[in-house]
Every structure is written in structure tokens, then in C-alpha cells.
PDB file of N, CA, C and O in Angstrom, chain B, residues numbered from 101:
ATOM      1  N   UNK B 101     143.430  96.456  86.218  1.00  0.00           N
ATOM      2  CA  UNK B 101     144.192  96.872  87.370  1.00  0.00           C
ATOM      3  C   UNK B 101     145.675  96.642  87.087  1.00  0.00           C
ATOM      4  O   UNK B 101     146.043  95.671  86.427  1.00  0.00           O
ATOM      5  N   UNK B 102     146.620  97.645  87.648  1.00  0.00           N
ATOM      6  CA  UNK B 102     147.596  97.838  87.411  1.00  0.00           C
ATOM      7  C   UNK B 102     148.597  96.486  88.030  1.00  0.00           C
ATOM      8  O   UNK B 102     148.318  96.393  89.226  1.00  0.00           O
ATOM      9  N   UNK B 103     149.468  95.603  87.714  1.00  0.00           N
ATOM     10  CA  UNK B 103     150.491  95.010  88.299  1.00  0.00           C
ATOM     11  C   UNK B 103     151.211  95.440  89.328  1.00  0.00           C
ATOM     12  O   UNK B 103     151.986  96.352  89.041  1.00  0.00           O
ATOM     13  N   UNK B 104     151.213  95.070  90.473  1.00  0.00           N
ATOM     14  CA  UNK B 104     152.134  95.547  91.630  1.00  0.00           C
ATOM     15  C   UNK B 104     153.793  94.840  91.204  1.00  0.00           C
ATOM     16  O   UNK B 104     153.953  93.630  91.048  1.00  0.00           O
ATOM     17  N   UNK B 105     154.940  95.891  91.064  1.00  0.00           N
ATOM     18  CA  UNK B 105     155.900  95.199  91.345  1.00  0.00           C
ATOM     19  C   UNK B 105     156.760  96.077  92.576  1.00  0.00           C
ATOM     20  O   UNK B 105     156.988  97.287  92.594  1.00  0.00           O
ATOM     21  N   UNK B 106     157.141  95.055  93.566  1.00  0.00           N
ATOM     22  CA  UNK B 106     157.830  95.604  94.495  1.00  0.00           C
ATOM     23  C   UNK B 106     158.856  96.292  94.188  1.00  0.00           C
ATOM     24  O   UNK B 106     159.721  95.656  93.586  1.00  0.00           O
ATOM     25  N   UNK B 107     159.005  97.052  94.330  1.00  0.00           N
ATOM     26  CA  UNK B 107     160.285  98.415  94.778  1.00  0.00           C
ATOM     27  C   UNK B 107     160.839  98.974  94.041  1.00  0.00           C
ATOM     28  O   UNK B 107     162.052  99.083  93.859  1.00  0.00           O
ATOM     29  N   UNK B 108     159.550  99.609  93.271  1.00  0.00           N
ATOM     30  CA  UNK B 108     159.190  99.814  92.534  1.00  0.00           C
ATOM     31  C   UNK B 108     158.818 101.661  92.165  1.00  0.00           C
ATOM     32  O   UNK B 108     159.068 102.469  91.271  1.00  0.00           O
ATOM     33  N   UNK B 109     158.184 101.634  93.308  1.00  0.00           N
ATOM     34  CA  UNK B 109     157.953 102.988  94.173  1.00  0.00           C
ATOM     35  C   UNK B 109     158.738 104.030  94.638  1.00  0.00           C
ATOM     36  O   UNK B 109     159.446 103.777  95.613  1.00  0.00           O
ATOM     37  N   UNK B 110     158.789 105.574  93.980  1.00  0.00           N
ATOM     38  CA  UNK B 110     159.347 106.035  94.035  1.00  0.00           C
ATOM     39  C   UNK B 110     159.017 106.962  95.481  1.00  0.00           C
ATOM     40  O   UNK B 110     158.049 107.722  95.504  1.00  0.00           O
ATOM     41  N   UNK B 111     160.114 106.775  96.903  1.00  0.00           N
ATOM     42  CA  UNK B 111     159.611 106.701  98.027  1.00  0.00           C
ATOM     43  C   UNK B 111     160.830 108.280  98.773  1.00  0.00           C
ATOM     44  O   UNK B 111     161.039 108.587  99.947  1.00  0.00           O
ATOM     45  N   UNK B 112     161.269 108.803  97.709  1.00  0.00           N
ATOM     46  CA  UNK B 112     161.651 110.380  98.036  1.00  0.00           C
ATOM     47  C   UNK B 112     161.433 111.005  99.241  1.00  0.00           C
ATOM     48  O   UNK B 112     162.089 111.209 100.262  1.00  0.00           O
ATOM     49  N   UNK B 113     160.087 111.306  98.746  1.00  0.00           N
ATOM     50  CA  UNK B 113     159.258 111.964  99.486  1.00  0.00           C
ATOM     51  C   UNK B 113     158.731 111.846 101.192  1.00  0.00           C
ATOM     52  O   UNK B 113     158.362 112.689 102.010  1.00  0.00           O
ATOM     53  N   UNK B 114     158.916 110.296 101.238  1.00  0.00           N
ATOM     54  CA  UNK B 114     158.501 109.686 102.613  1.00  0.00           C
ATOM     55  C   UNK B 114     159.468 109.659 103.092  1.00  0.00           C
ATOM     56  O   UNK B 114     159.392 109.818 104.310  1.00  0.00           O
ATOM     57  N   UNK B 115     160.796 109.474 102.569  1.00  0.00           N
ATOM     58  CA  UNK B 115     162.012 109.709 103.202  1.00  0.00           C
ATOM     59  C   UNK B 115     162.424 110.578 103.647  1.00  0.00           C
ATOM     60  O   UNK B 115     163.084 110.306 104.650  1.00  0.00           O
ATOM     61  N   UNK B 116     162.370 111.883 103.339  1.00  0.00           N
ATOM     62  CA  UNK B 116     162.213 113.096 103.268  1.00  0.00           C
ATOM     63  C   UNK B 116     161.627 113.392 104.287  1.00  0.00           C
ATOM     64  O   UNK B 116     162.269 113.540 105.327  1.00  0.00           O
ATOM     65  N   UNK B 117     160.124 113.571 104.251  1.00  0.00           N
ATOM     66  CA  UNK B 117     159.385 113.865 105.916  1.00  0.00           C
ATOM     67  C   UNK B 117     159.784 112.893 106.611  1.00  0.00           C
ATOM     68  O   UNK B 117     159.734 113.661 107.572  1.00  0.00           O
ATOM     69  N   UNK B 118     160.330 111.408 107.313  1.00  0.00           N
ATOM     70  CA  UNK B 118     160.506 110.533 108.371  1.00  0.00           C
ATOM     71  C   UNK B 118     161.649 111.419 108.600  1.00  0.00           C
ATOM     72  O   UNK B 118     161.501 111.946 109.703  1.00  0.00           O
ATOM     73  N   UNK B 119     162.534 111.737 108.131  1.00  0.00           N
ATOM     74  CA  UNK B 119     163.904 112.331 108.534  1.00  0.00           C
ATOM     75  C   UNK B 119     163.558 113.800 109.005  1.00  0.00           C
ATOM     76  O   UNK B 119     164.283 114.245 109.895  1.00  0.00           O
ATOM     77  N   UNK B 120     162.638 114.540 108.569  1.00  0.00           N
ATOM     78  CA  UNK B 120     162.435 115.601 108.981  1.00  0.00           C
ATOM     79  C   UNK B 120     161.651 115.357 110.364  1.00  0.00           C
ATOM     80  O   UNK B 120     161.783 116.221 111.230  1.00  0.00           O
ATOM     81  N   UNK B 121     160.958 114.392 110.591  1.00  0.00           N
ATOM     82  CA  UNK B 121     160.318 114.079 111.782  1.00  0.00           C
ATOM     83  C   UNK B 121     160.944 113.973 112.841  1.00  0.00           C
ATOM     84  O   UNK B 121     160.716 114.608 113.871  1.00  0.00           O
ATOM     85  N   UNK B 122     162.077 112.876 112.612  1.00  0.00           N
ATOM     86  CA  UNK B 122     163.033 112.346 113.444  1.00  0.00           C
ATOM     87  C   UNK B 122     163.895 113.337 113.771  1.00  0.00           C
ATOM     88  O   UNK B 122     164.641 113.191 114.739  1.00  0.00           O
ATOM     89  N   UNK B 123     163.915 114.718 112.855  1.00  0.00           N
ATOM     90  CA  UNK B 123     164.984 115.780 113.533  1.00  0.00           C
ATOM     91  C   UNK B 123     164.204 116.725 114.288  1.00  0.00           C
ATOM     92  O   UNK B 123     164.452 117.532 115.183  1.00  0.00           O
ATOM     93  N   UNK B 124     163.265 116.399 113.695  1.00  0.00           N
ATOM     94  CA  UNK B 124     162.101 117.684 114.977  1.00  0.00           C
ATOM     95  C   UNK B 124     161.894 116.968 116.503  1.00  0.00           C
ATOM     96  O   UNK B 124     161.822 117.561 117.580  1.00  0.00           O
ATOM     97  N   UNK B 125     161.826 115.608 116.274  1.00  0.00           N
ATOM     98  CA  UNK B 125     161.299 115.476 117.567  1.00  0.00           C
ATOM     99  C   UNK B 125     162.650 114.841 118.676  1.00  0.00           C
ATOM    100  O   UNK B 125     162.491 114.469 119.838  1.00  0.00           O
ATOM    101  N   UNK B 126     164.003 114.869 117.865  1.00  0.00           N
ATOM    102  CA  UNK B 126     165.590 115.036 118.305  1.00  0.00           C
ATOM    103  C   UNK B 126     165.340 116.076 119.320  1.00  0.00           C
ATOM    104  O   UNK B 126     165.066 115.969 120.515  1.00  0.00           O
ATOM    105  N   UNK B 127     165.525 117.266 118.447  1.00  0.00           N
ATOM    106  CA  UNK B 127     165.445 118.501 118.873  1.00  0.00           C
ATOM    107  C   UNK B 127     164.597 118.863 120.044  1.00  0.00           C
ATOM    108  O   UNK B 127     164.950 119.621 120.947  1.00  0.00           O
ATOM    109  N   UNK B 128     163.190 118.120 119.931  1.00  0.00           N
ATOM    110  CA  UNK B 128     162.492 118.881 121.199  1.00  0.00           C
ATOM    111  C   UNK B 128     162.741 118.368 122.252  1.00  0.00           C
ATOM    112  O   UNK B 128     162.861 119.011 123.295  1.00  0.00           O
ATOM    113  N   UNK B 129     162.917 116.537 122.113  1.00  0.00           N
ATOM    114  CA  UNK B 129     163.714 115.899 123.040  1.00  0.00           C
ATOM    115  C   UNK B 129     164.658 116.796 123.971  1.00  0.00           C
ATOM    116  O   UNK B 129     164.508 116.937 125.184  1.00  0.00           O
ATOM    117  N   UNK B 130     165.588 117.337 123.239  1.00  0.00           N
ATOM    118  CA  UNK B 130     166.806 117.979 123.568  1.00  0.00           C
ATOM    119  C   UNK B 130     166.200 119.114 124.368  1.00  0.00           C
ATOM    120  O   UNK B 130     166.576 119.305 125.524  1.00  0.00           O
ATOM    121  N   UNK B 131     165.171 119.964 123.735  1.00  0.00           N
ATOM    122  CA  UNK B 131     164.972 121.057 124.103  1.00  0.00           C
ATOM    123  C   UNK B 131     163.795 120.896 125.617  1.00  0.00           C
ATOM    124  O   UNK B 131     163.776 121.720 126.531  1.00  0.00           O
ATOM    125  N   UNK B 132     163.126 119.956 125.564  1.00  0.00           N
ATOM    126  CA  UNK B 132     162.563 119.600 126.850  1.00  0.00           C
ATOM    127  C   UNK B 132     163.534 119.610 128.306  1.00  0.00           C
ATOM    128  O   UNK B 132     163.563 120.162 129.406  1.00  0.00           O
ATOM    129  N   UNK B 133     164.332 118.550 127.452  1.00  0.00           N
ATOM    130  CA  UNK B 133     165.218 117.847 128.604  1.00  0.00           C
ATOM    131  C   UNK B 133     166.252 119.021 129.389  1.00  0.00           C
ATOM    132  O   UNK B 133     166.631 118.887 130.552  1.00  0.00           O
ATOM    133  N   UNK B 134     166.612 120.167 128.515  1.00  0.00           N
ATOM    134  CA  UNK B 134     167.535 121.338 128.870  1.00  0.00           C
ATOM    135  C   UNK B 134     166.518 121.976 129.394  1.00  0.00           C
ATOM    136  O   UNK B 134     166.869 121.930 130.573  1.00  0.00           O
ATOM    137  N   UNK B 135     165.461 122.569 129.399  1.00  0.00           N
ATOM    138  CA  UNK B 135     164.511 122.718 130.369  1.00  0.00           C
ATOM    139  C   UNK B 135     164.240 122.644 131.667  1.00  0.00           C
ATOM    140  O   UNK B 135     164.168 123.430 132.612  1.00  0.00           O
ATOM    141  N   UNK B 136     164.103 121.459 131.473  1.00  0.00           N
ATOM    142  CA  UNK B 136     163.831 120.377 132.764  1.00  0.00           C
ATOM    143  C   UNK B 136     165.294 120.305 133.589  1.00  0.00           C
ATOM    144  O   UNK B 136     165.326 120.290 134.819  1.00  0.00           O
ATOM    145  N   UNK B 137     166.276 120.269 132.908  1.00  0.00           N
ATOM    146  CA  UNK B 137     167.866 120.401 133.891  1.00  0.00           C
ATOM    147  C   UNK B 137     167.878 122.050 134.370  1.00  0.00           C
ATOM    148  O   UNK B 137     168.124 122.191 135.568  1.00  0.00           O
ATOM    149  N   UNK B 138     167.648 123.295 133.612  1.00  0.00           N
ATOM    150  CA  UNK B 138     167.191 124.573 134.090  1.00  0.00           C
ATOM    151  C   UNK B 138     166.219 124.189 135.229  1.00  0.00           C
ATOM    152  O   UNK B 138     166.713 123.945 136.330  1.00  0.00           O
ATOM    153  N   UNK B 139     165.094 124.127 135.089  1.00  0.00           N
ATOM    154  CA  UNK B 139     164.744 124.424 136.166  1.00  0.00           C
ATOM    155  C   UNK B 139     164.914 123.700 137.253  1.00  0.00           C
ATOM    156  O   UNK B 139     164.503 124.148 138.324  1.00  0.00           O
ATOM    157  N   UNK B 140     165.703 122.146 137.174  1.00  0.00           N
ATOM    158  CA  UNK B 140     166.121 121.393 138.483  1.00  0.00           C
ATOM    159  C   UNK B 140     167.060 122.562 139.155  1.00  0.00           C
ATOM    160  O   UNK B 140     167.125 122.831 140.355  1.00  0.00           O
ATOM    161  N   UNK B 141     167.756 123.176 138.094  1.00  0.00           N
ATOM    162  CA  UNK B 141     169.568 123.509 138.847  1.00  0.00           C
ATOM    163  C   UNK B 141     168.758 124.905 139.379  1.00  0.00           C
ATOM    164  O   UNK B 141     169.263 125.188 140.465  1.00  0.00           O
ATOM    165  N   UNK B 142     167.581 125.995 139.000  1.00  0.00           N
ATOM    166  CA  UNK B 142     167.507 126.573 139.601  1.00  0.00           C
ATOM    167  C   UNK B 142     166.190 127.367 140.251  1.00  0.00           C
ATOM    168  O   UNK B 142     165.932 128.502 140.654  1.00  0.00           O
ATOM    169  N   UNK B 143     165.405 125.874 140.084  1.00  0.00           N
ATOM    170  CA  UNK B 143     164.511 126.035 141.124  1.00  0.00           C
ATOM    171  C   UNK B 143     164.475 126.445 142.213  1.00  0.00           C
ATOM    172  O   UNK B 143     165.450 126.208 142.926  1.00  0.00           O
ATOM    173  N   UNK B 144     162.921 127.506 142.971  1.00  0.00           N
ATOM    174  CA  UNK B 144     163.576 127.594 144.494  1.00  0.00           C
ATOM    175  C   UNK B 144     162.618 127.729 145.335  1.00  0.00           C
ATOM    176  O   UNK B 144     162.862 127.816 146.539  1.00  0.00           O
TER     177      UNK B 144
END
């Protein structure tokens, strides 16, 4: 079995999708919430 050495790991990739995550779910945040202020301001 292979030796674990910490940090070590080439972690690109996971960095990569968390940041892509964190901008998708920015965005829908955003895009909910402008929504939700539409239809307060013109509900009827």
C-alpha cells in the first residue's frame, strides 16, 4: 500500500467544480430573489 503524504494531491479539479458551484447557486440566489421582488412590486 501506497504512503499517504499530505498535500500532496493534486486538487485542480475540485477546485474547479466548488467554484463553479458557488457561482451557480450565486446566481440563482440572485435570480430567485429578483423574482420574488417582481412579483411583490407587481402582484395584483
Amino acid at each position: 500500500m501506497a504512503d499517504h503524504k499530505h498535500g500532496e494531491m493534486d486538487i485542480k479539479e475540485q477546485i474547479s467544480t466548488f467554484d463553479g458551484f458557488v457561482k451557480f447557486t450565486t446566481w440563482t440566489v440572485v435570480a430567485i430573489l429578483g423574482i420574488l421582488v417582481f412579483l411583490a412590486v407587481f402582484a395584483t
